[in-house]
N, C-alpha and C positions, 0 to 999 in steps of 0.2 A: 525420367524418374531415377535412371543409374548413376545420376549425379545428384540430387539427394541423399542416396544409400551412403556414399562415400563421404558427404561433406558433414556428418553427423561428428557433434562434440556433447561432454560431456555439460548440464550447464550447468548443472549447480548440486556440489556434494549433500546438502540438506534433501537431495529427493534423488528417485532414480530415474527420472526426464531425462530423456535426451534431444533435445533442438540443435534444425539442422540448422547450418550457414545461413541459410536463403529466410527461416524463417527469423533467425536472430537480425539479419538485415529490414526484412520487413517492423520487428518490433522498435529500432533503434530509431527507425524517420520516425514512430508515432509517439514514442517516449519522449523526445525534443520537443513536442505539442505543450507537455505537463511542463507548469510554472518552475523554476530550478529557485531553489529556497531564498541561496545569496539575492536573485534579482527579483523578488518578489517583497522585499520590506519590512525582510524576516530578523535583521539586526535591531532595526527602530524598535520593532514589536518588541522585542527581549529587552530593550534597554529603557524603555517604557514602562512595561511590565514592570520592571524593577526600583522604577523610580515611583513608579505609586503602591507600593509596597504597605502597606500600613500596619504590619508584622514581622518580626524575625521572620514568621514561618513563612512568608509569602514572597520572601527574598528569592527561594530559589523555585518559586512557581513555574517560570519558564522551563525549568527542564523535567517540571512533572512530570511524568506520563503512565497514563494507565497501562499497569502490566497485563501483557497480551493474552496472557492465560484466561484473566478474568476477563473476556470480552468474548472469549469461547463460549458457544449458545444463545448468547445475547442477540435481543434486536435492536439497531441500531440505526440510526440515519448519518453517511455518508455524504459530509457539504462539499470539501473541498479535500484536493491531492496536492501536494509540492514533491518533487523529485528530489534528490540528491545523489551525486558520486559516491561508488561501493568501491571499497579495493577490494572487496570478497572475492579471489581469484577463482573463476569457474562460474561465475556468477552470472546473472544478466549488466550487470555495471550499474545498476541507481539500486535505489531501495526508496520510500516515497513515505511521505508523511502526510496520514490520514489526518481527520478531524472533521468532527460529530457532535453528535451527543445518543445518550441510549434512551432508548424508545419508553421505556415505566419509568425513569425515575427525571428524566431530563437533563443529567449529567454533563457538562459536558466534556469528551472524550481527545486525547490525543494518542495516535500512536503509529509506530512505525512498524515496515512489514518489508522485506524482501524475499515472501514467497510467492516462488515463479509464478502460481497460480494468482494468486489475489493481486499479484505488479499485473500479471497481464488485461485480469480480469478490471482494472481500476483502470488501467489506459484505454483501453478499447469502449468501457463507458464515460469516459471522459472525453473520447473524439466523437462518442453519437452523440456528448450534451445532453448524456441523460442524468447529468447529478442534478442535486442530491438525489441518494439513492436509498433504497430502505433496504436491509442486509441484514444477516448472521453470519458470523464469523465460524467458520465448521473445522474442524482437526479429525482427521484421518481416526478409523478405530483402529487400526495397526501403525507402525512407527515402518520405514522406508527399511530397506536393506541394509544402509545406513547408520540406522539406529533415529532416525528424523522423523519429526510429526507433519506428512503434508498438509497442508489447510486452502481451502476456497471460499469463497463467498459464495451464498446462498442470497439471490437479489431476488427481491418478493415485491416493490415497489418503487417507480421515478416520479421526481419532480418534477425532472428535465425536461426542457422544451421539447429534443427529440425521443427522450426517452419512456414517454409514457406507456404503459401497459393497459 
C-alpha cells in the first residue's frame, strides 16, 4: 500500500479527488472499451443531419445540446456513451458523450460530462452491459475547494442485459 501513498496525483482541478497511478491505469484499459466518436459514424451522422435539414434553425441541430444544468434533478434514461480526447491537463484524458432522452417529457437529450465521477460511473456500466440506464444527474450541495460543482449519477434502473436490478 506504500506505493499507492506515493504514486497519488492530482486528477482533476474541477474536484478535490485525488487518484492514484494504479487506479488511473486501471480506468484507461476500461475507457478504450467505450466507442471513440471519429470511429463510430459520428461525421456521417452530422452531415446527414445537416442535409435533411428542413429549416434554418435545424442547420445547426447537430451541435444542439442540452445545457447540463438543466438535466440537474432530472430523470433520465441513458442509451448510449461515445468517448472523446480531453486536452484538460489534470484530467482523466476523455470526456464522453451521453445520449438519452428524459423520463416525463421524452425528449430527447445530448450531452457531454468530464466529471470524474459520472466518466467513471458511465464506464464501469457500460462494461457490465448494463445500458440503457435510468438516472438523475445529482450536483453536489457545496461547490469543491476549488470553487467546482461535483456531480454523480444516481442509477435507479437497467435495461442491460447484465445490468438489471
Amino acid at each position: 500500500m506504500a506505493g499507492k501513498a506515493t504514486a497519488v496525483a492530482k486528477a482533476d482541478e474541477h474536484t478535490d479527488m485525488v487518484i492514484s497511478t494504479e487506479t488511473r491505469t486501471m480506468f484507461a484499459s476500461m475507457v478504450t472499451a467505450i466507442p471513440d466518436v471519429d470511429t463510430d459514424g459520428a461525421s456521417e451522422r452530422i452531415v446527414l443531419q445537416i442535409l435533411q435539414a428542413e429549416t434554418w434553425d435545424d442547420v445547426d441541430a447537430p451541435w444542439d445540446r442540452e445545457p447540463k444544468n438543466e438535466l440537474i434533478d432530472k430523470e433520465m434514461r441513458i442509451d448510449s456513451i461515445m468517448r472523446r480526447q480531453s486536452s484538460y491537463a489534470g484530467g482523466l484524458g476523455v470526456f464522453l458523450i451521453v445520449r438519452g432522452h428524459l423520463i416525463d417529457d421524452e425528449r430527447d437529450i445530448v450531452f457531454t460530462t468530464s466529471s470524474i465521477s459520472v466518466v467513471a460511473q458511465l464506464v464501469k456500466l457500460f462494461m457490465l452491459n448494463a445500458l440503457p440506464v435510468y438516472a438523475k444527474l445529482l450536483k453536489s450541495e457545496r461547490p469543491s475547494a476549488n470553487g467546482y460543482w461535483p456531480q454523480h449519477l444516481e442509477v435507479f434502473g437497467s435495461a442491460g442485459e447484465t445490468g438489471r436490478k
